[in-house]
N, C-alpha and C positions, 0 to 999 in steps of 0.2 A: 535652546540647544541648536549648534547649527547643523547644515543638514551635509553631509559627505560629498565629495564632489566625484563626479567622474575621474579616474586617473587618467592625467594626458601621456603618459609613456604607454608604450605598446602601439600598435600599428595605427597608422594616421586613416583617421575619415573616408578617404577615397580608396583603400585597400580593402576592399569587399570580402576578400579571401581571409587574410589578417582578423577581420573583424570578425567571422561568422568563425573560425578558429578560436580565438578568445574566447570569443559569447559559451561556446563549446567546452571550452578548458574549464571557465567559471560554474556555469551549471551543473559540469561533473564534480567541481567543489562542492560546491553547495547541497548537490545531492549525496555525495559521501556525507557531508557532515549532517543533514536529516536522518539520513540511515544511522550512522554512529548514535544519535539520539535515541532514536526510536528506539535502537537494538537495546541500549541501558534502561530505557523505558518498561519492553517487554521481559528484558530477562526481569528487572523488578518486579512484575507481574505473577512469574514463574514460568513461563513459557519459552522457546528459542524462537528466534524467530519465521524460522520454517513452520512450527507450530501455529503461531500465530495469524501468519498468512493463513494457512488451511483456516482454521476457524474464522476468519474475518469472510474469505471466499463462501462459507456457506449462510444459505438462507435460512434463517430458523424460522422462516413459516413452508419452507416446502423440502423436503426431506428428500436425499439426493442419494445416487448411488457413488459409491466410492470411486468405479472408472469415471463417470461425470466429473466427480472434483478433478483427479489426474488431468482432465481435460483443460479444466479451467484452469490448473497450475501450470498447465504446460509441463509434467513431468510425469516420468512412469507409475507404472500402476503398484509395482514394487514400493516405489517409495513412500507414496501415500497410505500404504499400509502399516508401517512405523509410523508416520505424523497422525492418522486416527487414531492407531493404539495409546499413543501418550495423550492425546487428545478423551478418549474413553478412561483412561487412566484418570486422570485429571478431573472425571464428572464432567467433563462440558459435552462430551456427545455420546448417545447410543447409537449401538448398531441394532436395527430393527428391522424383523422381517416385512417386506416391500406386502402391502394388502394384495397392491393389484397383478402382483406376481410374487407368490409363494419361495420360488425359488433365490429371488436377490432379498439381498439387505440392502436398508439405507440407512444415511448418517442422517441422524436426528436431533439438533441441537438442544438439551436441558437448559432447566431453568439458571442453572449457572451460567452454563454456557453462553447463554445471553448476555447475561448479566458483565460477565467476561468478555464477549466481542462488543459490547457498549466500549469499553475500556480499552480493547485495541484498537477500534476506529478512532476515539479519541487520541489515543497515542500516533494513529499514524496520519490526525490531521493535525498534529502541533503544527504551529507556527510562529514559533519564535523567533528565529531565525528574521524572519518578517518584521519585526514587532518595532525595526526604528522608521518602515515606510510612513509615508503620509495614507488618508485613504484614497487620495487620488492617483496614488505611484499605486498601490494594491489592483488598484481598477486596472491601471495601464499593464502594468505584469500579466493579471489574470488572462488582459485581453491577446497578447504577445504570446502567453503559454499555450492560450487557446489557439492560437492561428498554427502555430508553431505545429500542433499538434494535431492540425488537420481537419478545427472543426472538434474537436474530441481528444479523449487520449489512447496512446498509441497501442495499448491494450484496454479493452475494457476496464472501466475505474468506478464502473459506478457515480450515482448524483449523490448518495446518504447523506 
């Protein structure tokens, strides 16, 4: 099979600006079109994908209060209060009064619930998209996304 080549139209080699524009343009592709997947992925699951997020964000070995996820989503505390209910709904999480304080609950992942973020971390590390690289363009990518990204990514992602 042969292997794609760079396209030579679009901004020539020494257009720094052109280039890191493009690079720019393509990644926002490329990241719509994982999203588009993933999202038919998880609605298949039965979940939307705000849903999913939440339960992927928690740890099902340490049991967390509801403002702490809002923290990690980066969204109000309102809103996380509908993504637990459907989330409770759904058997994948209790709300459980906190030992070490009486007065909070925490979100406490069930045995589905697990079983279910198994299944969204998989959904949200497809890589097919991927799959006509060589494994030495996979190397070079990873290494590019990594620098890219500071060393890391630009919100906490987790190693899973």
């Amino acid at each position: 099979m042969a292997q794609p080549t760079v396209p030579t139209a679009g901004p020539d080699a020494g257009d720094r600006s052109g280039l890191a524009g493009d690079a720019v343009r393509r990644i926002m592709h490329i990241a719509s079109a994982i999203r588009h997947y993933q999202d038919e992925e998880i609605s298949d699951l039965g979940l939307t994908p705000a849903v999913a997020r939440a339960l992927h964000e928690l740890d099902p070995d340490r049991p967390l209060p509801a403002r702490d996820l809002a923290e990690q989503l980066r969204c109000d505390r309102s809103n996380v209060t509908g993504l637990v209910d459907k989330l409770e709904q759904a058997g994948l999480v209790e709300r459980r009064v906190d030992p070490a304080d009486r007065r909070q609950k925490t979100l406490v992942v069930t045995d589905a619930g697990r079983r279910m973020r198994d299944r969204v971390h998989q959904v949200m590390s497809d890589s097919r998209l991927l799959g006509g690289l060589t494994t030495d363009e996979l190397a070079a990518l990873r290494e590019l996304v990594w620098k890219v990204s500071d060393g890391g990514c630009p919100e906490q992602c987790g190693t899973e």
